[in-house]
BABA-289924 format. One record per atom (N, C-alpha, C, O): x, y, z. Coordinates in steps of 0.05 Angstrom, whole numbers, padded with zeros to 5 digits, always signed. Each point is the difference from the previous one (the first is absolute). Last residue first. Layout:
<ketors>
XYZ;...
</ketors>
This chain:
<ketors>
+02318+01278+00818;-00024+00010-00021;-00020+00022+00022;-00020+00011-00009;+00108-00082+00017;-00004+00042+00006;-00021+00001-00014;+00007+00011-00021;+00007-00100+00027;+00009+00006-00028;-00001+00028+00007;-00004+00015-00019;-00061-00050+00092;+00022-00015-00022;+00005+00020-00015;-00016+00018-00004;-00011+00034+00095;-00014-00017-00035;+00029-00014-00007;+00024+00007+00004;-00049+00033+00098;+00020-00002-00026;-00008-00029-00018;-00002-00025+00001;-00062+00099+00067;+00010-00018-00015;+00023-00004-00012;+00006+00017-00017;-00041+00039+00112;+00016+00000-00033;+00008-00028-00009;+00017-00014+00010;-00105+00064+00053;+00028-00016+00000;+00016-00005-00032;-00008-00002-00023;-00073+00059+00105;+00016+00004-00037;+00024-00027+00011;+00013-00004+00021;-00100+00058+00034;+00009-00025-00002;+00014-00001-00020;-00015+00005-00019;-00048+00071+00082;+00019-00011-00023;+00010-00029+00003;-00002-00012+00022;-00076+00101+00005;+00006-00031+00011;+00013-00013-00030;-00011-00005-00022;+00006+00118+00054;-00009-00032-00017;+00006-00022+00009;+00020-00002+00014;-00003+00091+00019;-00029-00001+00002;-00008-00024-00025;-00022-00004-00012;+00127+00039+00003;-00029+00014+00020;-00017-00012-00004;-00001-00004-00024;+00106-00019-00006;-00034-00006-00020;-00012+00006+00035;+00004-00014+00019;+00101+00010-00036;-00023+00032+00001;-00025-00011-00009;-00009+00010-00020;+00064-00086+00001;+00003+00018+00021;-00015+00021-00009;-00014+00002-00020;+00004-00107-00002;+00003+00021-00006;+00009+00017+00010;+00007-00012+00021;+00024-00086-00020;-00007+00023+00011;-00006+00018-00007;+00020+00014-00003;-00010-00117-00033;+00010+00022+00004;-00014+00023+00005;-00018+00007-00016;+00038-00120+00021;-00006+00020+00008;+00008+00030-00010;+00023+00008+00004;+00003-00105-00068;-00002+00018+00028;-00015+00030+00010;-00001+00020-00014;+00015-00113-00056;-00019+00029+00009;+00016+00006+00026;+00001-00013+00021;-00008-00077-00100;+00017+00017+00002;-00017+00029+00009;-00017+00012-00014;-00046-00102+00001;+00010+00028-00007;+00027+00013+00016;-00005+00009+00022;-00034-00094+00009;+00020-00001-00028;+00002+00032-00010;+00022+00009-00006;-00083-00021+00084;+00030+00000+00003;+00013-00005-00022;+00022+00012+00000;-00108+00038-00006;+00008-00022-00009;+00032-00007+00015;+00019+00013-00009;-00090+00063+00041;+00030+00008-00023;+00009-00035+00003;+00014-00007+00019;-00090+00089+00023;-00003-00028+00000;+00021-00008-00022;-00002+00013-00021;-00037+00072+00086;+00019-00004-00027;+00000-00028+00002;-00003-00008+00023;-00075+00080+00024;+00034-00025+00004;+00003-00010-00031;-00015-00001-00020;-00044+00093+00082;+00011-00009-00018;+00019-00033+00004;+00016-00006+00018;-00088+00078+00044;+00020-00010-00011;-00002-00011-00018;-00023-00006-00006;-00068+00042+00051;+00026+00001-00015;+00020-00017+00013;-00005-00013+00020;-00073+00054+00042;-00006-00024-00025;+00030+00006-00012;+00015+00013+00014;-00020+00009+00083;-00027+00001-00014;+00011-00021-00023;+00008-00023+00003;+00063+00044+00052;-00019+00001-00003;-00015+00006-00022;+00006+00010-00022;+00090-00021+00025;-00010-00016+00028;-00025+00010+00015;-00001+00002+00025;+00046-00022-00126;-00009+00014+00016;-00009-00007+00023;-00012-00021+00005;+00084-00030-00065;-00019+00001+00006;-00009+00032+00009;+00019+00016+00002;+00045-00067-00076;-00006+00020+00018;-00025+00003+00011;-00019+00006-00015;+00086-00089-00029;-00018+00014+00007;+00003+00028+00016;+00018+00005+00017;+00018-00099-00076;+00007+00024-00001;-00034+00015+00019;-00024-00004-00008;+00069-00104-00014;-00025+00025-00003;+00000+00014+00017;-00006-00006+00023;+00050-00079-00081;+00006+00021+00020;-00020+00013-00006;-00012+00004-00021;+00002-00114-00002;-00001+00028-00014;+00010+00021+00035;-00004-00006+00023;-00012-00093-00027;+00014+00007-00032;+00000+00025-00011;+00004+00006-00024;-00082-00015+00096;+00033-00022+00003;+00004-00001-00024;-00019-00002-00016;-00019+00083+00069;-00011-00015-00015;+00021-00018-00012;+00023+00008-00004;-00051+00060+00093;+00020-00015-00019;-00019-00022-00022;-00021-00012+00004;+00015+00090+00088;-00018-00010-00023;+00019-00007-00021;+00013+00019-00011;-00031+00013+00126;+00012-00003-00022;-00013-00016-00018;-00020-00014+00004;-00004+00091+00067;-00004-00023-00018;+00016-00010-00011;+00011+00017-00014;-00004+00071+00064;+00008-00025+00015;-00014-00022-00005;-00004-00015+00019;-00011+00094-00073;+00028-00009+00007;+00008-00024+00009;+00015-00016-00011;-00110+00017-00038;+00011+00018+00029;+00022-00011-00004;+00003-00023-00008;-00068+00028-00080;+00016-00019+00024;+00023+00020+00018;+00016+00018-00006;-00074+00001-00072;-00010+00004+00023;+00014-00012+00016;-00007+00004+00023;+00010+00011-00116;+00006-00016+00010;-00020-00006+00023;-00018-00016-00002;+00024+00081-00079;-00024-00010+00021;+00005-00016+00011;-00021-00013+00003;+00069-00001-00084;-00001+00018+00013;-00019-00008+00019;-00008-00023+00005;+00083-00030-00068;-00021+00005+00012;-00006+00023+00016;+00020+00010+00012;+00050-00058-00096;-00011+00027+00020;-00027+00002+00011;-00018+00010-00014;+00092-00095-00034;-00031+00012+00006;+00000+00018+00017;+00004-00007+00023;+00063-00071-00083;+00003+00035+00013;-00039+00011-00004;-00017+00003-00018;+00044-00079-00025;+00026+00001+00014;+00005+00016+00019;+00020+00002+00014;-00094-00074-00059;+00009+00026+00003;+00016+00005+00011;+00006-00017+00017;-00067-00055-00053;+00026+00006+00000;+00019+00025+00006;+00021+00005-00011;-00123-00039+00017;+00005+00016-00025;+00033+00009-00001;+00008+00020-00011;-00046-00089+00078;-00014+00005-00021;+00012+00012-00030;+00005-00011-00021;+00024+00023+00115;+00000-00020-00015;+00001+00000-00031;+00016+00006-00018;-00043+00068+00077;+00029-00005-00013;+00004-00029-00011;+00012-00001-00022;-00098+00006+00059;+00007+00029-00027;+00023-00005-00009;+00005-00007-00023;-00016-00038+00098;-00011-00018-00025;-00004+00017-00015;+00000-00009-00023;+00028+00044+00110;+00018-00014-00015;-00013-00016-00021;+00017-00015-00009;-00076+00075+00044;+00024+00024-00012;+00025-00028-00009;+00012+00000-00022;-00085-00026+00057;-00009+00005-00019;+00021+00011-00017;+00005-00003-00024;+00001-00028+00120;+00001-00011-00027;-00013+00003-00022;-00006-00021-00012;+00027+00094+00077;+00013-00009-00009;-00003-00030-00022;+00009-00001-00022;-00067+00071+00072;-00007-00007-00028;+00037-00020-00018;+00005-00005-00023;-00032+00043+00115;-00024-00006-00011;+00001-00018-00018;-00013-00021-00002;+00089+00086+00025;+00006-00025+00018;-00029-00021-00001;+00005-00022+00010;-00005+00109-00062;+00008-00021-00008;+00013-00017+00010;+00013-00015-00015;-00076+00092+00019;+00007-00016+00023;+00010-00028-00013;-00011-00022+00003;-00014+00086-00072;-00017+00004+00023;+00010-00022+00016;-00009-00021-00009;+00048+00041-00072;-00009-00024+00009;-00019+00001+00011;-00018-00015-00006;+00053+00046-00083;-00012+00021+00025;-00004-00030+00016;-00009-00020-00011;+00073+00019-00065;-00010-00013+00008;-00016+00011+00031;+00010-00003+00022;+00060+00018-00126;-00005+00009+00027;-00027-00012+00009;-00016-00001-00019;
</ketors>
């Protein structure tokens, strides 16, 4: 997990992290990015909840080769969520 503080800021840093260190899947917090932002990163889906003030949200960052789809928590109050379901090789 990855506190960004305004990570529309800090995107190329955030894509030469993933680079870099091959990653498949990154949870960022402290987003800060407004709804009516958008924010993509190429070779990868990304999952977000924003707040539509002050400081927070969350985004999910998921390798397109990773096997994932979206998935919904429900009944979750007063959190800022994001969950997607991996399917692993071999059912593991």
């Amino acid at each position: 997990m990855w506190d960004a503080i305004f990570v529309k800021r800090k995107k190329l840093e955030l894509v030469n992290f993933f680079s870099i260190n091959n990653l498949d899947i990154a949870a960022i917090t402290e987003t800060k990015v407004a709804p009516k932002h958008r924010y993509s990163m190429s070779g990868n889906c990304v999952y977000r909840a924003d707040r539509n003030q002050f400081s927070g949200g969350v985004v999910l960052v998921v390798n397109n080769h990773v096997c994932h789809d979206q998935f919904v928590l429900t009944n979750v109050v007063n959190l800022e969520t994001i969950a997607v379901c991996l399917y692993l090789q071999n059912n593991i």
